[in-house]
TORKOLTOR-853555 format. One record per residue (C-alpha): residue in one letter; x, y, z. Coordinates in pm, 1 decimal. Example, Ala and Ser with C-alpha at 12.3 -4.5 7.8 and 13.67 -1.06 7.14 Angstrom:
BEGIN
<code=a east=1230.0 north=-450.0 up=780.0>;
<code=s east=1367.0 north=-106.0 up=714.0>;
! end
This chain:
BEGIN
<code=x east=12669.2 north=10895.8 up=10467.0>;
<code=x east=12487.5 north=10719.7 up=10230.5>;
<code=x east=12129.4 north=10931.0 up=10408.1>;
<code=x east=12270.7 north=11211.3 up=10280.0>;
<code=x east=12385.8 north=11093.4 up=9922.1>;
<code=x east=11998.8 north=10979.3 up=9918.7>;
<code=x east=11918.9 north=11325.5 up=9998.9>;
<code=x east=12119.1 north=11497.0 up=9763.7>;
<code=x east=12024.0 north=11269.5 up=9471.7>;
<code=x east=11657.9 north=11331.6 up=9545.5>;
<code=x east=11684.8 north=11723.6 up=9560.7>;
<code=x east=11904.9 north=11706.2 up=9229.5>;
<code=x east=11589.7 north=11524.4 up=9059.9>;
<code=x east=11380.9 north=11778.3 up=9197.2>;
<code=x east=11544.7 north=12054.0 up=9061.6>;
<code=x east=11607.7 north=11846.9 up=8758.4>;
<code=x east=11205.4 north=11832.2 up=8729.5>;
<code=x east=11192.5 north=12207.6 up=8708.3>;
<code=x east=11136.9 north=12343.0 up=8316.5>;
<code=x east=11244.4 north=12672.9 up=8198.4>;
<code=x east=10981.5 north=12918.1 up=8189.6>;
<code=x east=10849.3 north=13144.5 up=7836.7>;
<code=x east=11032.0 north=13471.9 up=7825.5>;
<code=x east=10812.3 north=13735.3 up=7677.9>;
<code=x east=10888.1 north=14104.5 up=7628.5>;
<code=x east=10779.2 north=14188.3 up=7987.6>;
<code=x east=10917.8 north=13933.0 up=8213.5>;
<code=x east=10791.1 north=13516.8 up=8218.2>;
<code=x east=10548.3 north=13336.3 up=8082.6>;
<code=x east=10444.3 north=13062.4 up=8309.5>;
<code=x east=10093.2 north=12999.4 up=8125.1>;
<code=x east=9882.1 north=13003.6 up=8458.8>;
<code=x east=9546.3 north=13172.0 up=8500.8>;
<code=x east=9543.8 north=13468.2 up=8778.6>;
<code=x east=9324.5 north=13219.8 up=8949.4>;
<code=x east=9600.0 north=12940.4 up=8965.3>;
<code=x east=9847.8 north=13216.5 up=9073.0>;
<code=x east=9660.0 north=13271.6 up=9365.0>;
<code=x east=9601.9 north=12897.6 up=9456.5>;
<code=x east=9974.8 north=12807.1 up=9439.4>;
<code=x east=10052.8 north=13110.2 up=9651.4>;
<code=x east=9773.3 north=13020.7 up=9950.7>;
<code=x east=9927.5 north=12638.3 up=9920.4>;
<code=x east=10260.4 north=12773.8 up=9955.3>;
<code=x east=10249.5 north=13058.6 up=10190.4>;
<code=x east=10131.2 north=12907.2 up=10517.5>;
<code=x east=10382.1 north=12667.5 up=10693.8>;
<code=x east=10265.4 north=12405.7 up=10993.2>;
<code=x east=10441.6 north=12414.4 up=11265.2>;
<code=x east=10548.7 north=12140.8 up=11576.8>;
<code=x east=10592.6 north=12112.1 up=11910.6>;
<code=x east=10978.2 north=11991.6 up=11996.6>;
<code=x east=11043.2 north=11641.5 up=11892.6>;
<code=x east=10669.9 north=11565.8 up=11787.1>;
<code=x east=10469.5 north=11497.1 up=11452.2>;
<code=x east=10157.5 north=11521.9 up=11510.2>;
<code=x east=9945.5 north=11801.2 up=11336.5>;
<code=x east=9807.0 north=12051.1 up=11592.4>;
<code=x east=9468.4 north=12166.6 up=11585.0>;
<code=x east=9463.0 north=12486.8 up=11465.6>;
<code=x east=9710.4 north=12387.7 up=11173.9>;
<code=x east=9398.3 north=12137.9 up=11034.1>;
<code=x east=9193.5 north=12464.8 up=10902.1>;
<code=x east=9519.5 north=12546.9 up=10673.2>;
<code=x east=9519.2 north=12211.7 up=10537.4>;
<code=x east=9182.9 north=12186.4 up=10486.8>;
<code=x east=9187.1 north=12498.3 up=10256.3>;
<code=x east=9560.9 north=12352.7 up=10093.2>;
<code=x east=9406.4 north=12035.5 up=10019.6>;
<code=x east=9083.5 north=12218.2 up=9853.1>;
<code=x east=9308.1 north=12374.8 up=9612.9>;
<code=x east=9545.3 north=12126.8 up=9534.2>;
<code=x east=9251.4 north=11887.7 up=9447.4>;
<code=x east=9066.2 north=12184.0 up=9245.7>;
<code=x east=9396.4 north=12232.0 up=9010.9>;
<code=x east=9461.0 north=11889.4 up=8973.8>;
<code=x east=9782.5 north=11911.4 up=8791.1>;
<code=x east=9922.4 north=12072.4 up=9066.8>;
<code=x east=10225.2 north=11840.1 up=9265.0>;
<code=x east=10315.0 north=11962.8 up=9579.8>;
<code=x east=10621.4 north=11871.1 up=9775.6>;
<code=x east=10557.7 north=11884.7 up=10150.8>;
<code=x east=10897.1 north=11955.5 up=10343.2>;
<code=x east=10960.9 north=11894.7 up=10690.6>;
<code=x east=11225.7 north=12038.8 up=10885.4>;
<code=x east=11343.0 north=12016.6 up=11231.2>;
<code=x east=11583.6 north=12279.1 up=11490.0>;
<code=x east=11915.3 north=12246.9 up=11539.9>;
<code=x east=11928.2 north=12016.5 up=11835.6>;
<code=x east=11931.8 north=11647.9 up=11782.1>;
<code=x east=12164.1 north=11451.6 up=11542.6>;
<code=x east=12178.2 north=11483.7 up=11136.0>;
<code=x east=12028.8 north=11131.5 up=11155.4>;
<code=x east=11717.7 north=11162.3 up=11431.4>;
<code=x east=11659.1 north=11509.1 up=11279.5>;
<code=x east=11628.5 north=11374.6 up=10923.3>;
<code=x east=11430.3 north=11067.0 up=11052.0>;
<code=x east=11208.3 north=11334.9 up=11228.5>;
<code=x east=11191.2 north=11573.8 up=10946.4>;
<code=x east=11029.3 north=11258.7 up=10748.6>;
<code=x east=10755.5 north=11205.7 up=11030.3>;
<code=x east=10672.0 north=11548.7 up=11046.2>;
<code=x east=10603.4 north=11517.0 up=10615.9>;
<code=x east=10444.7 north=11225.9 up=10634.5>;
<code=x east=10184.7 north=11362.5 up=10905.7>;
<code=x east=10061.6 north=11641.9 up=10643.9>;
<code=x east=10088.4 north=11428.1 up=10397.2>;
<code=x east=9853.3 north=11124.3 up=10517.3>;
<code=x east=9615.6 north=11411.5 up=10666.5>;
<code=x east=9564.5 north=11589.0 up=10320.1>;
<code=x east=9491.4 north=11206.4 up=10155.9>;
<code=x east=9235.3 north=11170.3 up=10418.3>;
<code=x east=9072.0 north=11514.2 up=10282.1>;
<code=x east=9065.2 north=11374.6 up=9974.3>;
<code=x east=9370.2 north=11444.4 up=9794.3>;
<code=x east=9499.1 north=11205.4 up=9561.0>;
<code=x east=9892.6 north=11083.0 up=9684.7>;
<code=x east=9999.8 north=11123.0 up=9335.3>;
<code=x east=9970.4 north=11503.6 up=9358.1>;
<code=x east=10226.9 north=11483.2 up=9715.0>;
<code=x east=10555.1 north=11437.3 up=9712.1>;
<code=x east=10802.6 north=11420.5 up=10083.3>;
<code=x east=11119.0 north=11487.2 up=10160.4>;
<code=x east=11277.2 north=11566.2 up=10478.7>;
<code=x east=11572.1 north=11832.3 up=10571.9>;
<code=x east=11616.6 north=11757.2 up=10890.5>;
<code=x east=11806.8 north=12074.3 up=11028.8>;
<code=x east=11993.1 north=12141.4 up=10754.5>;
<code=x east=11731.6 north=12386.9 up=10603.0>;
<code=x east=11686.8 north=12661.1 up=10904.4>;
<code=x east=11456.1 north=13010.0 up=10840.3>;
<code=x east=11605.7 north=13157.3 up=11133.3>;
<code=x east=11984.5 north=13141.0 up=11291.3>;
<code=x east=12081.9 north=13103.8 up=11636.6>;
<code=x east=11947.9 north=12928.8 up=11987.1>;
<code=x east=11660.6 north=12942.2 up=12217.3>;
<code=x east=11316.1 north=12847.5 up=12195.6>;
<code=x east=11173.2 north=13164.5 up=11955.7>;
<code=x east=11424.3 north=13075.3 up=11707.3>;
<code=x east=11373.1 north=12687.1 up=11732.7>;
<code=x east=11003.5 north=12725.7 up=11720.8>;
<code=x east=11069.4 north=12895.2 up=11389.0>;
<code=x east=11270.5 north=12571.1 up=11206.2>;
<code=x east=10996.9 north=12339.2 up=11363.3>;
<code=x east=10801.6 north=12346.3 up=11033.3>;
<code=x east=10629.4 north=12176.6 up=10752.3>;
<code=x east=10715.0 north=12410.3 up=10417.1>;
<code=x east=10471.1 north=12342.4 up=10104.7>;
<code=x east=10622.5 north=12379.5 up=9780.3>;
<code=x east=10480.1 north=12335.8 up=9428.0>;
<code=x east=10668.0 north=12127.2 up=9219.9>;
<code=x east=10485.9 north=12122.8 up=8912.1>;
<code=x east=10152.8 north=12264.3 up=8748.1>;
! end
C-alpha cells in the first residue's frame, strides 16, 4: 500500500512539473526550435523492449540509445523520464520492483554514453500502464518496455 501511495505522489509531482504552454492565434506556443521538435520526438518515439522477467538491454536496443543519449546531451535542458513497464503476469509488487530494474538499466547505460544523471529521471509502472490488452506472448511482448518521455525543455 504504501508502494503505491509512493507512486501516486511521484506521478502527481510530475504532472505538477508540467507548465502551461503560450496560446497564440494558431494553436501553442511551446518556444522550441523545429530542430528541438525533432530531437524530443526521436527521444520519445522509440521504446526498448525485454525479454520476460529480465533487465538487461539487448543488443540491438544499444544503437537507439546511443542516438537518444546524443540528443539529450546536445539540448541540454532537456529532462527525460525513462519509464519501465512490465506484462500482466507477476504480482503489483515484483512487477513494480521489475519495472524499476528495467529503468534503471537505460538509465545507467545512457550515463555511461555520457549523459549527465541530472537530465534522467525513473519511475516504474509495473503493469499497471499496458499499450496493448489481453494474453499471450504478442501482446506481453508489447508491455515489456522502456517508454522515454520528456519532462521538461
Amino acid at each position: 500500500m504504501k508502494r503505491i501511495a509512493l507512486i501516486l505522489s511521484l506521478m502527481m509531482a510530475l504532472a505538477a512539473s508540467f507548465g502551461c504552454a503560450k496560446k497564440t492565434g494558431a494553436g501553442y506556443d511551446d518556444g522550441l526550435t523545429p530542430e528541438m521538435r525533432a530531437a524530443i520526438e526521436q527521444i520519445t518515439d522509440a521504446r526498448v523492449y525485454f525479454a520476460f522477467n529480465k533487465f538487461d538491454i539487448k543488443p540491438e536496443y544499444k544503437d537507439l540509445l546511443k542516438n537518444k543519449a546524443e540528443l539529450i546531451k546536445k539540448y541540454n535542458s532537456i529532462r527525460v523520464g525513462i519509464e519501465g513497464n512490465c506484462d500482466e503476469r507477476g504480482t503489483q509488487e515484483y512487477n513494480l520492483a521489475l519495472g524499476e530494474r528495467r529503468a534503471r538499466a537505460a538509465y545507467e547505460y545512457l550515463v555511461t554514453l555520457g549523459v549527465s544523471p541530472g537530465q534522467l529521471e525513473m519511475i516504474s509502472y509495473g503493469k499497471e500502464n499496458p499499450v496493448a490488452q489481453g494474453s499471450g506472448e504478442s501482446v506481453w511482448s508489447k508491455n515489456r518496455r522502456d517508454d522515454f518521455r520528456v519532462v521538461a525543455h
